[in-house]
C-alpha positions as CSV (number, residue, x, y, z in Angstrom):
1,X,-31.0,4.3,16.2
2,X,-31.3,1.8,13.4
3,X,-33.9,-0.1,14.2
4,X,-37.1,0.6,16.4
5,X,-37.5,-1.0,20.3
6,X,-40.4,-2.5,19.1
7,X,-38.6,-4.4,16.4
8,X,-35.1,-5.0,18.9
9,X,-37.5,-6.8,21.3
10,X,-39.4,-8.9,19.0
11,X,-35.6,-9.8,17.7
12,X,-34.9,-10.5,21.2
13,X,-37.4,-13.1,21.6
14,X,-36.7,-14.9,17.9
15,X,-33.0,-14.7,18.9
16,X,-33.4,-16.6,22.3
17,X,-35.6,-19.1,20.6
18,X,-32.7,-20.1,18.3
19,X,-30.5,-19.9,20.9
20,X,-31.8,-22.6,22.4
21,X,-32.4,-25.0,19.2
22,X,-28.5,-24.1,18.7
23,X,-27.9,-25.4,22.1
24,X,-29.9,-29.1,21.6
25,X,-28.5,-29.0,18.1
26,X,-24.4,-28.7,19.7
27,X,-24.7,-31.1,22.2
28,X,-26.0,-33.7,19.8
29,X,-22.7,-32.8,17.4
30,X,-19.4,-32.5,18.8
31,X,-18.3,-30.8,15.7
32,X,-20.3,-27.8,16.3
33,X,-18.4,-26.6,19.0
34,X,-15.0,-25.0,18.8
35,X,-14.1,-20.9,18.6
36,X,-14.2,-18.8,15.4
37,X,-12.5,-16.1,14.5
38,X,-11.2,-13.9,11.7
39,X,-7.6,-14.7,10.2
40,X,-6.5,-12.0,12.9
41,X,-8.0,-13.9,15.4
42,X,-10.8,-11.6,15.9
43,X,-14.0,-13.4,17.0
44,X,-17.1,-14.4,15.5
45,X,-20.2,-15.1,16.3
46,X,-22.7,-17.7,14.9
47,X,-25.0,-15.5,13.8
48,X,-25.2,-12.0,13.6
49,X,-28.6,-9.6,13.6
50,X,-30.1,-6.1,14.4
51,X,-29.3,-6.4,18.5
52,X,-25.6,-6.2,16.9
53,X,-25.7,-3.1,15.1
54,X,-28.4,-1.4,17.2
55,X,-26.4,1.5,17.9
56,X,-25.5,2.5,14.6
57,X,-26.9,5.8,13.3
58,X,-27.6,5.8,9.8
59,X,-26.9,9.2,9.1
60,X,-23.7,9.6,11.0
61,X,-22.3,6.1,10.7
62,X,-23.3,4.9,7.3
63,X,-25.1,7.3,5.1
64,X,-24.8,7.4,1.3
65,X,-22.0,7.0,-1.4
66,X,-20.1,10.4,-1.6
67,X,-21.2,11.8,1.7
68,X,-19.7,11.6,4.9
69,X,-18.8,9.4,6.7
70,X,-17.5,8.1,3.6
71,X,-18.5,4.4,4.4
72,X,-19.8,3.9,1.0
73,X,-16.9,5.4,-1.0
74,X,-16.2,8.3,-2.2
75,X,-17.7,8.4,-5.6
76,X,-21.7,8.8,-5.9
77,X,-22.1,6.8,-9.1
78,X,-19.3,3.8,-7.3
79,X,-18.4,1.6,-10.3
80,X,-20.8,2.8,-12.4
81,X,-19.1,5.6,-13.2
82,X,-15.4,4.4,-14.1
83,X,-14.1,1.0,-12.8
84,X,-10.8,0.8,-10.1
85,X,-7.3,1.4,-11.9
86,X,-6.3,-2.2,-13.1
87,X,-2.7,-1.0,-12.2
88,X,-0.5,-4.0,-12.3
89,X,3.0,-4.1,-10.8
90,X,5.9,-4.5,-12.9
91,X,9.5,-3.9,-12.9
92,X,12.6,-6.1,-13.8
93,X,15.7,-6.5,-15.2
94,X,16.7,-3.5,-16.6
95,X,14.7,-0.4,-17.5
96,X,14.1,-1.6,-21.1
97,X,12.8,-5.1,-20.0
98,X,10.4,-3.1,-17.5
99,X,9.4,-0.5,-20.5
100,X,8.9,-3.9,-22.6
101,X,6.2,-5.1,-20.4
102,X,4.6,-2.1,-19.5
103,X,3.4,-1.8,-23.2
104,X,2.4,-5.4,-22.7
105,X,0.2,-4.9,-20.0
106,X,-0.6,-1.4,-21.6
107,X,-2.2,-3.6,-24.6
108,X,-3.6,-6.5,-22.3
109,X,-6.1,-3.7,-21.0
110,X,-4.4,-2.1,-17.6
111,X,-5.2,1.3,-17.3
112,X,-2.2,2.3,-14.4
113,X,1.2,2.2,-14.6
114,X,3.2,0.4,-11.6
115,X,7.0,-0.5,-11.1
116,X,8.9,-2.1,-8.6
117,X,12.8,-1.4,-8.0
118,X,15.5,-3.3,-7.7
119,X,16.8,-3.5,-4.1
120,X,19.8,-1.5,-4.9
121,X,17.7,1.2,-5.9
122,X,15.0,0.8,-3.2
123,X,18.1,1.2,-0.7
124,X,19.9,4.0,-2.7
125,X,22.7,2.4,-4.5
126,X,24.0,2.5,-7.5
127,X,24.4,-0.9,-9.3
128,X,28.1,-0.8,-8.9
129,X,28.1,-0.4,-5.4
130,X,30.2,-3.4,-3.4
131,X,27.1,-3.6,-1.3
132,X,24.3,-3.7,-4.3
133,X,26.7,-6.9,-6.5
134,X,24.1,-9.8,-7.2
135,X,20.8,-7.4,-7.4
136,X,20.8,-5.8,-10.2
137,X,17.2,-6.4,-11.8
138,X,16.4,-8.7,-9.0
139,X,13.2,-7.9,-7.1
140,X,12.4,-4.7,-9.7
141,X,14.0,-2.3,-12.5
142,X,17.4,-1.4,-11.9
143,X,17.4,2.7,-12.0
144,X,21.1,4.7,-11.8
145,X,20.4,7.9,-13.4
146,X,17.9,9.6,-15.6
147,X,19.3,7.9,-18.9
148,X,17.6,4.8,-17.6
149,X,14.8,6.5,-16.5
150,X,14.3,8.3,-19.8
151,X,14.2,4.5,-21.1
152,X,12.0,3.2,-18.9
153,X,9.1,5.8,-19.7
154,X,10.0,5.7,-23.6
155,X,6.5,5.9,-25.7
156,X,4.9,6.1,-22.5
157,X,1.9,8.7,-22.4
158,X,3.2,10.5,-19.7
159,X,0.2,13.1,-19.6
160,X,-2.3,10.3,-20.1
161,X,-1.1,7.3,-18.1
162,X,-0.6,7.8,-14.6
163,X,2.6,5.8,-12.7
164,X,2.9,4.6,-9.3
165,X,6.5,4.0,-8.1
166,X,7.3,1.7,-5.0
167,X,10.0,4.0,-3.8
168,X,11.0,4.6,-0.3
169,X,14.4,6.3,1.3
170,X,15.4,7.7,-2.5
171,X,11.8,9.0,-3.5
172,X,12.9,12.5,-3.8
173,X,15.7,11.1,-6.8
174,X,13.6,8.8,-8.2
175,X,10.7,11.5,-8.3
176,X,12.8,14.2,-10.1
177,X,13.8,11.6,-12.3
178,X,10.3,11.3,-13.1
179,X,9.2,15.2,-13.4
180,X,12.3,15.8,-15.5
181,X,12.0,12.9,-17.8
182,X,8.4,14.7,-18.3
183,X,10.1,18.5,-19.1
184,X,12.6,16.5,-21.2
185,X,9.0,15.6,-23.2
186,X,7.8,19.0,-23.1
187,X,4.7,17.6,-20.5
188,X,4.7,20.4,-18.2
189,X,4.5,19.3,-14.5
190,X,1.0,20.2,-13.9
191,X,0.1,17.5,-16.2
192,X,1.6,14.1,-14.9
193,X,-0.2,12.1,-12.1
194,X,0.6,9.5,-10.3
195,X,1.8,7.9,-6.5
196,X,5.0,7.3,-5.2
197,X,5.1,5.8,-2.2
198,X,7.2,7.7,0.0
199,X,6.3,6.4,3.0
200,X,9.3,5.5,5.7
201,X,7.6,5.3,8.6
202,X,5.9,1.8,7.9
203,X,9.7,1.2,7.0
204,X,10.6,1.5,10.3
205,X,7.7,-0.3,11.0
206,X,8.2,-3.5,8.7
207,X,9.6,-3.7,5.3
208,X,12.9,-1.7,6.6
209,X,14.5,-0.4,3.2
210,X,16.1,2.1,5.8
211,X,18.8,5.3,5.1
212,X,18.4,8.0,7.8
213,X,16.5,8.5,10.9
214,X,13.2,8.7,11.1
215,X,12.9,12.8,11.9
216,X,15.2,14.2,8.9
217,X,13.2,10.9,6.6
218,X,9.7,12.8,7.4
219,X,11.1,16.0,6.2
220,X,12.2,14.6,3.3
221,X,8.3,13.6,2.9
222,X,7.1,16.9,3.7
223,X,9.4,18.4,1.4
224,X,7.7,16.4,-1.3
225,X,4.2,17.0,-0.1
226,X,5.0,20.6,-0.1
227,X,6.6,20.8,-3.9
228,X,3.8,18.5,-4.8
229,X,0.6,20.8,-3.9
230,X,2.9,24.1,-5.3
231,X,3.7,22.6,-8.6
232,X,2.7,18.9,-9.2
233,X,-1.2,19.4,-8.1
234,X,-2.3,15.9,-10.0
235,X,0.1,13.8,-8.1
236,X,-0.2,11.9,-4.8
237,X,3.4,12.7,-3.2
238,X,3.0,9.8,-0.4
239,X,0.9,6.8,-0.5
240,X,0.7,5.8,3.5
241,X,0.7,2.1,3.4
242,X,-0.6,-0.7,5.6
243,X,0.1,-3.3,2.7
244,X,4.4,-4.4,4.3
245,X,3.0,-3.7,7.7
246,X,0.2,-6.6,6.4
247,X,2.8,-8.3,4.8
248,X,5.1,-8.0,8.3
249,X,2.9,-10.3,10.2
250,X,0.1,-7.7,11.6
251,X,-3.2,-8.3,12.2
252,X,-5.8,-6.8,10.1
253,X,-6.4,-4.0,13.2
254,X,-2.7,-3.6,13.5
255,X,-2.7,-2.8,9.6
256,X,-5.7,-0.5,9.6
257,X,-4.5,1.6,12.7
258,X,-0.4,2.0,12.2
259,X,-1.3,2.7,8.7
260,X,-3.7,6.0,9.9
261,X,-1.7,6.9,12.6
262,X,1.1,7.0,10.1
263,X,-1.4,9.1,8.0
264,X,-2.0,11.9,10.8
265,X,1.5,12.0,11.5
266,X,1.8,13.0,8.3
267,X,-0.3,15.6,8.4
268,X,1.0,16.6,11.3
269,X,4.7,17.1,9.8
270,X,3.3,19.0,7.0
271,X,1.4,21.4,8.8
272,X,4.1,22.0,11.9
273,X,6.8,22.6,9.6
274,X,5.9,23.5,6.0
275,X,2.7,26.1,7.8
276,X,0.1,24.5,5.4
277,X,-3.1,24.4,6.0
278,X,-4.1,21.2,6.0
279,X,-6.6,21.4,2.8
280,X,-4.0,22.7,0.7
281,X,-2.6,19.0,0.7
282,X,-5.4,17.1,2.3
283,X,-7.0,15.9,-0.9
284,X,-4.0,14.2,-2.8
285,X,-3.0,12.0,0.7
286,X,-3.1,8.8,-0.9
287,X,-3.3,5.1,1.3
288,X,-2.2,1.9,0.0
289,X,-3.9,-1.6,2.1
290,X,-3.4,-5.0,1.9
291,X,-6.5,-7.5,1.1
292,X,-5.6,-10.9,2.5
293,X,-7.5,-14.1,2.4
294,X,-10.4,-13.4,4.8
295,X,-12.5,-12.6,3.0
296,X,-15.5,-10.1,5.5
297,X,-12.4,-9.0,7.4
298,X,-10.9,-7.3,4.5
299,X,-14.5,-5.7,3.2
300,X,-14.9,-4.0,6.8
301,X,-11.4,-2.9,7.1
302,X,-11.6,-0.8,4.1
303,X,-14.7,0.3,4.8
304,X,-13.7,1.6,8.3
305,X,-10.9,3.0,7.2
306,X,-12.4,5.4,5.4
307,X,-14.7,6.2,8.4
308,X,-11.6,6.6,10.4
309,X,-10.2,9.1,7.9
310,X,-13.1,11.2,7.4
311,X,-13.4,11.7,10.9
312,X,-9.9,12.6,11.4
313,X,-9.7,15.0,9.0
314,X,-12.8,16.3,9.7
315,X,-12.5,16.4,13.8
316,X,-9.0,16.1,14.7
317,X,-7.4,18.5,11.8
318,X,-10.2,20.9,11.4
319,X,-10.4,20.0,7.6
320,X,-13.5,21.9,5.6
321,X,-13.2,20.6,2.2
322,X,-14.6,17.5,1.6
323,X,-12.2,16.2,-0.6
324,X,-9.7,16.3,2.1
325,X,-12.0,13.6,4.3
326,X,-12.0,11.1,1.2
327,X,-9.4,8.3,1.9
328,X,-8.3,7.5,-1.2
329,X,-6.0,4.2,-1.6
330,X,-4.8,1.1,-3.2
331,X,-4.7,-2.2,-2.5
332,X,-2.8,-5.3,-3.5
333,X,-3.9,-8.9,-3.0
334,X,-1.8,-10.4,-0.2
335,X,1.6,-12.0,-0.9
336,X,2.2,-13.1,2.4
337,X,-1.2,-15.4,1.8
338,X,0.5,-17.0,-1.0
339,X,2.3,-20.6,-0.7
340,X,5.2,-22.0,-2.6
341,X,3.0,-25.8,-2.4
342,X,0.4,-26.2,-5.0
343,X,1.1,-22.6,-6.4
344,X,-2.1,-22.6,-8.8
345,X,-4.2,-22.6,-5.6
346,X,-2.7,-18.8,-5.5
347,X,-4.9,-18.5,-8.5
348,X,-7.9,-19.0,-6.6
349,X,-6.8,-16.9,-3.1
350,X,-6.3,-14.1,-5.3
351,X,-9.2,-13.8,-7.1
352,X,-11.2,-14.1,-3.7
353,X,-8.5,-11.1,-2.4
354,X,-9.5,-9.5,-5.2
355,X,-13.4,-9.2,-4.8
356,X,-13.0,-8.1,-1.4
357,X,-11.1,-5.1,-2.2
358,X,-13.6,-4.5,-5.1
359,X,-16.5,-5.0,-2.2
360,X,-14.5,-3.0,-0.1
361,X,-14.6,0.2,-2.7
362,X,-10.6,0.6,-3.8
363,X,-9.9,2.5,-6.1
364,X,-7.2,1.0,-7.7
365,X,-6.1,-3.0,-7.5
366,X,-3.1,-4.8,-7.9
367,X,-3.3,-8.7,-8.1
368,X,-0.6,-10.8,-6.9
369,X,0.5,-13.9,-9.4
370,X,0.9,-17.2,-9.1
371,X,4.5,-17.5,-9.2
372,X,4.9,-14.7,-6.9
373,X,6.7,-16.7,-4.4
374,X,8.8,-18.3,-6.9
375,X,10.6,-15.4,-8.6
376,X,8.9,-12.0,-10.6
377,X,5.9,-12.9,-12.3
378,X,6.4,-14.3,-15.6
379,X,4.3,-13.4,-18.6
380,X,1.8,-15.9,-18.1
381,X,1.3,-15.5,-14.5
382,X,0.8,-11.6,-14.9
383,X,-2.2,-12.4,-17.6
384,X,-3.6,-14.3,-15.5
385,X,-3.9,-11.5,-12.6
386,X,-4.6,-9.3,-14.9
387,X,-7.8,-10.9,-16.4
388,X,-8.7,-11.9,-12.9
389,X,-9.4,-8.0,-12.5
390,X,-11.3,-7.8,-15.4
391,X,-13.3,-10.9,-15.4
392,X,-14.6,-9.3,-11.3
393,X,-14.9,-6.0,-13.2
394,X,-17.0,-7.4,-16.3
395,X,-19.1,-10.5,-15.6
396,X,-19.7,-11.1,-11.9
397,X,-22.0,-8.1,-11.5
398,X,-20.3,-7.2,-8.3
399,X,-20.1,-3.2,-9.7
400,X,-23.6,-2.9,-10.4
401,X,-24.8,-1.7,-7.0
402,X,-22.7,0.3,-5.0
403,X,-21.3,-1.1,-1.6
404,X,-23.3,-4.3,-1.7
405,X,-23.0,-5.9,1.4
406,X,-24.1,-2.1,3.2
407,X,-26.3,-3.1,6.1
408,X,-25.4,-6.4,6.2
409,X,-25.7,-7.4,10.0
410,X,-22.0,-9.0,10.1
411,X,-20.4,-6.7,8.2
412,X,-21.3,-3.6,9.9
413,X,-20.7,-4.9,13.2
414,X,-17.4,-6.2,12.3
415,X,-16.6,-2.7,10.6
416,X,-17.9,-1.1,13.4
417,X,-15.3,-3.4,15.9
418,X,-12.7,-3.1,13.3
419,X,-13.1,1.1,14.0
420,X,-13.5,0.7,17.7
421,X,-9.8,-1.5,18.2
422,X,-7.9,0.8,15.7
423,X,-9.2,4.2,17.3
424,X,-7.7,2.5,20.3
425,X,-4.4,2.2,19.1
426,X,-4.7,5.3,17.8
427,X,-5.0,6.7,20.9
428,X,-2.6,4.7,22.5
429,X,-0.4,6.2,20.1
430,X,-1.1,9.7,20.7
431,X,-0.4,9.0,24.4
432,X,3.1,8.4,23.5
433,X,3.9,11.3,21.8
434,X,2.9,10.4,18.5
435,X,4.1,7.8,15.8
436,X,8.0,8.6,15.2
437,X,8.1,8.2,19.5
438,X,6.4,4.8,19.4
439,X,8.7,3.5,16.8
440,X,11.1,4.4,18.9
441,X,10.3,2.7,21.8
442,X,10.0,-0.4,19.5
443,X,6.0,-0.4,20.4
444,X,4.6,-1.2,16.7
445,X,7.7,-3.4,16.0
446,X,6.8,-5.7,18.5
447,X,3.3,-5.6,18.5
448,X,4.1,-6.9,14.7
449,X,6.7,-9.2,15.9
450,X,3.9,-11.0,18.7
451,X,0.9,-11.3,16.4
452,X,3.4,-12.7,13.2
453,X,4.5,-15.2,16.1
454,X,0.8,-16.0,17.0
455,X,-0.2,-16.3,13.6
456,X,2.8,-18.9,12.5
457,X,1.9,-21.0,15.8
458,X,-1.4,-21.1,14.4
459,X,-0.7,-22.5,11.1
460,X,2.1,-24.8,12.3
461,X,-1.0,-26.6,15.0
462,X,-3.4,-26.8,11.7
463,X,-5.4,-23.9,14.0
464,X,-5.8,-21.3,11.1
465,X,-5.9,-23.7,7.4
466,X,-3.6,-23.0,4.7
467,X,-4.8,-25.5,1.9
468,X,-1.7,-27.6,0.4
469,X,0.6,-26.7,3.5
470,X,-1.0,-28.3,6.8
471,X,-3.9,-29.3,4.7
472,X,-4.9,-31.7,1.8
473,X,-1.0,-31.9,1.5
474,X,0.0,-33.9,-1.6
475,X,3.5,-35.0,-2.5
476,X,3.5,-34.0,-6.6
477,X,5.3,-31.3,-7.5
478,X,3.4,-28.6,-9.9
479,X,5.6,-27.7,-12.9
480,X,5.1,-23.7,-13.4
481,X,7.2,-21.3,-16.6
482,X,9.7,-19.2,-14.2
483,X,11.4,-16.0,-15.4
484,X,14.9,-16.1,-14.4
485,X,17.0,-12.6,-14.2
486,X,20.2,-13.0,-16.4
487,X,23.7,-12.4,-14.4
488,X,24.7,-10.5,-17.3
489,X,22.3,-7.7,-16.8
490,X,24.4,-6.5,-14.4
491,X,27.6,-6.3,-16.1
492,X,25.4,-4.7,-18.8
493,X,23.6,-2.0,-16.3
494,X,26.8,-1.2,-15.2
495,X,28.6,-0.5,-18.4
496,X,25.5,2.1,-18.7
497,X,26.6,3.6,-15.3
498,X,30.1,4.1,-16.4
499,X,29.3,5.7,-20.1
500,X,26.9,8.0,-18.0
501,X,29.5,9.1,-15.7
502,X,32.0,9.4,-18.8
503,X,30.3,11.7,-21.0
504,X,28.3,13.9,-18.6
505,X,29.1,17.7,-17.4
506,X,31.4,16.6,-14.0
507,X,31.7,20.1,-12.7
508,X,27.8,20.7,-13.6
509,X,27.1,17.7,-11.8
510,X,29.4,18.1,-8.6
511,X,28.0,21.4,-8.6
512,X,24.6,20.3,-8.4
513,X,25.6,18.1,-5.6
514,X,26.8,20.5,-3.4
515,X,23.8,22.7,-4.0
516,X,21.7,19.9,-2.4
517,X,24.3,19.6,0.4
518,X,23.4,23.1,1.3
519,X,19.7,22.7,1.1
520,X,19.7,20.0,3.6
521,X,21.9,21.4,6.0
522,X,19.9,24.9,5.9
523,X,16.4,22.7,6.0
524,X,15.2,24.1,2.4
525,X,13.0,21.9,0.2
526,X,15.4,19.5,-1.9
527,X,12.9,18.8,-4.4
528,X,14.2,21.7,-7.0
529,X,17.7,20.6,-6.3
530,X,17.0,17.0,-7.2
531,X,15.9,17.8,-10.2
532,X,18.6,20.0,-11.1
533,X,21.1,17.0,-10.0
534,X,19.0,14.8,-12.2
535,X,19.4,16.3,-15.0
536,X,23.1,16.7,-14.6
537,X,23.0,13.1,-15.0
538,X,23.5,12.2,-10.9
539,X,22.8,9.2,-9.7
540,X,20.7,7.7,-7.5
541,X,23.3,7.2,-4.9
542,X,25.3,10.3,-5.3
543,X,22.0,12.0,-4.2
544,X,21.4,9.3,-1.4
545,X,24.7,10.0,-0.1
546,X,24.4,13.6,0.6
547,X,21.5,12.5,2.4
548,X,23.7,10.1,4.3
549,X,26.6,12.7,4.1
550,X,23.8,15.3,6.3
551,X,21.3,13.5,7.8
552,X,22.9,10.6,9.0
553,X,22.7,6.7,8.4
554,X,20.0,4.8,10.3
555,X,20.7,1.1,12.0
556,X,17.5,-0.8,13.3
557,X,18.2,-1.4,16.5
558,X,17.8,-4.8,18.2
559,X,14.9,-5.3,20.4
560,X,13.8,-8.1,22.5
């Protein structure tokens, strides 16, 4: 117990006394009254003290930094010891504009690497696809084939710098892009770290980049996990993410739950049909979490879903090394928070996003910019985030202590609540037969689809407060720089395409094709013939469409 009876009953009695002055005080002022609750609608109380968290046990529940349950973080010296990656996401035009501003941010002080594709790529098309015409260098880099790739990572410290990659359906490509452009380097593979992301069931879930269904798109994963832990041990071949299913509409609880269950699924995969023990890949499982605008909600997520892991891995997977139990993750401040009206007011709801992912012990932060829902950040919007990381890490004091707000009354109990409604779904899940069954009976889709639904009927009554939008509304418009995406890029990207295709080794690379062809339909590990087709000079959608070819193509199907 955490506190003594002695102490609970004397609480008891100071806790009724107020009670009662808070009942004179709300009848006197009509203003006092009303419900309050979290932006996910959870509910909070006035006041919150030790008859709240009486139940916790230390030991088990909270303990120290580095020990389990993991509450505290993983790391026993916390900030002290090295700060979060600054790792800022990046990725536009084409693969030299993208290169361009990574040394930019390299020289502004990040310490990670991040891109973002372009959505012919995140779908697995080639630029000249009928189907990818208007996109090129949209929403992220356009990548076709390892030429660009070798462009993108030019003068890159490859062995130094680590790189995550939002990459879903065509991580396998994109990866051996990656691990060859580092043998083209002479970096052997044991020496490059980094994410990618990897993760299609939350694309099922939410963001739905989609290519095949969702059994043949897990082994795909587990392929990757599996040539990760045998020959890329510094990377983190998946990071499970909650951040689209955030971004989708969930609550806070839906986020924190899908995103773990997706996690053991996982696990599950790897285990059932690669025969891994579950500590040969434990430790490099990385997660990736959304911190949106409230601000104690976000703090206790994090913190119980590290709880949540430990346990799991600990109890439910019969893990024994403790680096296996550590949730590791990332987290980006929330996009869906950020409003097209007043836009420098994003300034402000990311740099409180910000703080509580710090408070909430990430390990590595991305901040959102201003423009964000304008276009790609521009130069000056991407400083700005950028210092907002570094003015939290350097002059608030915030990393001095570790996990700050630790036996706070309202933030355990709310990271305790936060645990108790996830393990329910969680188990709710496991009742239907797992996660890949309950996105097929449309059962996380939905429960997305209601609390997005609930959430917009709460802005649009003025119930939930979005400053600028259904409150101190103002009719100037604020003038911000914009970066616009040149038309030509496209002609230009593929021109590059077309010279690749020209001069490369065609039986070499048709060859390499087919060997892949074979490895899916016999159910081997593509990863070695990705990299082969990779540096035949494939593309990107040649390798997708074997995948298609095999596998077959996935539709989302309607549900009501």
């Amino acid at each position: 117990m955490y506190f003594t009876k002695e102490l609970l009953d004397k609480t008891s009695r100071m806790r009724k006394k107020w009670e009662d002055e808070v009942k004179k005080a709300v009848a006197k002022h009509a203003d006092l009254k009303g419900d309050w609750s979290t932006v996910s609608s959870l509910p909070i109380n006035r006041l919150y003290g030790p008859e709240d968290i009486k139940d916790t046990n230390f030991e088990e529940d909270i303990g120290y930094p580095g020990q389990f349950p993991y509450l505290r973080g993983n790391q026993v010296t916390g900030y002290r010891g090295r700060y979060w990656t600054f790792r800022m996401f990046s990725g536009f035009g084409t693969a030299k504009d993208t290169n361009q501003r990574w040394h930019q941010l390299l020289n502004a002080g990040q310490t990670g690497l991040s891109t973002a594709f372009d959505f012919p790529t995140l779908m697995g098309y080639d630029t000249d696809d009928p189907k990818a015409r208007g996109e090129c260098g949209k929403c992220g880099v356009a990548i076709d084939t390892l030429e660009d790739f070798l462009v993108l990572v030019d003068g890159i410290p490859m062995d130094k710098i680590t790189t995550s990659m939002t990459i879903n359906p065509p991580a396998t490509a994109l990866w051996a892009m990656y691990c060859a452009a580092a043998e083209i380097k002479g970096i052997p593979l044991t020496k490059i770290g980094g994410t990618i992301q990897n993760d299609m069931l939350k694309e099922f879930i939410a963001q739905k980049t989609l290519m095949c269904p969702p059994d043949p798109s897990v082994k795909l994963i587990s392929d990757t996990v599996e040539f990760g832990t045998k020959h890329v041990p510094r990377w983190n071949t998946i990071s499970i993410s909650g951040y689209h299913i955030r971004e989708a509409g969930s609550t806070a609880v839906q986020e924190l739950a899908f995103t773990l269950r997706d996690g053991m699924e996982y696990v599950e995969d790897v285990i059932r049909r690669k025969g891994l023990h579950v500590d040969e890949f434990g430790p490099r499982l990385s997660f990736f979490f959304n911190s949106h605008i409230d601000f104690f909600e976000e703090i206790a997520k994090m913190r119980a879903a590290r709880r949540i892991w430990a346990k799991a891995m600990r109890d439910r997977y019969k893990s024994t090394d403790e680096r296996s139990w550590w949730m590791r993750f990332h987290t980006q401040t929330a996009g869906c928070s950020l409003t097209a009206q007043q836009p420098y007011n994003n300034v402000i709801r990311t740099a409180t996003e910000a703080l509580a992912a710090v408070l909430g012990g990430t390990q590595s932060l991305h901040t959102n910019s201003l423009d964000e829902v304008w276009c790609l950040p521009s130069d000056f919007a991407v400083e700005i985030a950028l210092r907002t990381q570094q003015v939290i890490a350097e002059e608030t004091g915030v990393t001095n202590t570790i996990d700050p707000l630790a036996g706070s009354y309202f933030v355990e109990a709310l990271t305790n609540e936060m645990e108790e409604q996830a393990w329910d779904y969680i188990h709710k899940i496991d009742d239907m037969g797992g996660m890949v069954a309950a996105i097929d009976r449309g059962f996380p889709q939905m429960e997305l689809a209601d609390a997005a639904y609930k959430y917009q009927q709460q802005v649009d009554s003025s119930e939930k407060i979005m400053v600028g939008v259904n409150k101190y509304v103002t009719d100037e418009e604020q003038e911000i720089p914009l970066l616009e995406i040149d038309d030509a890029l496209e002609t230009e990207q593929i021109n590059r395409l077309n010279e690749v295709r020209r001069k490369r080794d065609g039986k070499a690379a048709k060859k390499s094709l087919d060997d892949l062809k074979n490895a899916c339909k016999k159910e081997e590990n593509v990863m070695p013939y990705c990299i082969e087709a990779v540096k035949n000079l494939c593309s990107v959608q040649e390798i997708c469409d074997v995948y298609r070819e095999v596998f077959g193509e996935f539709r989302d199907p309607a549900m009501y």
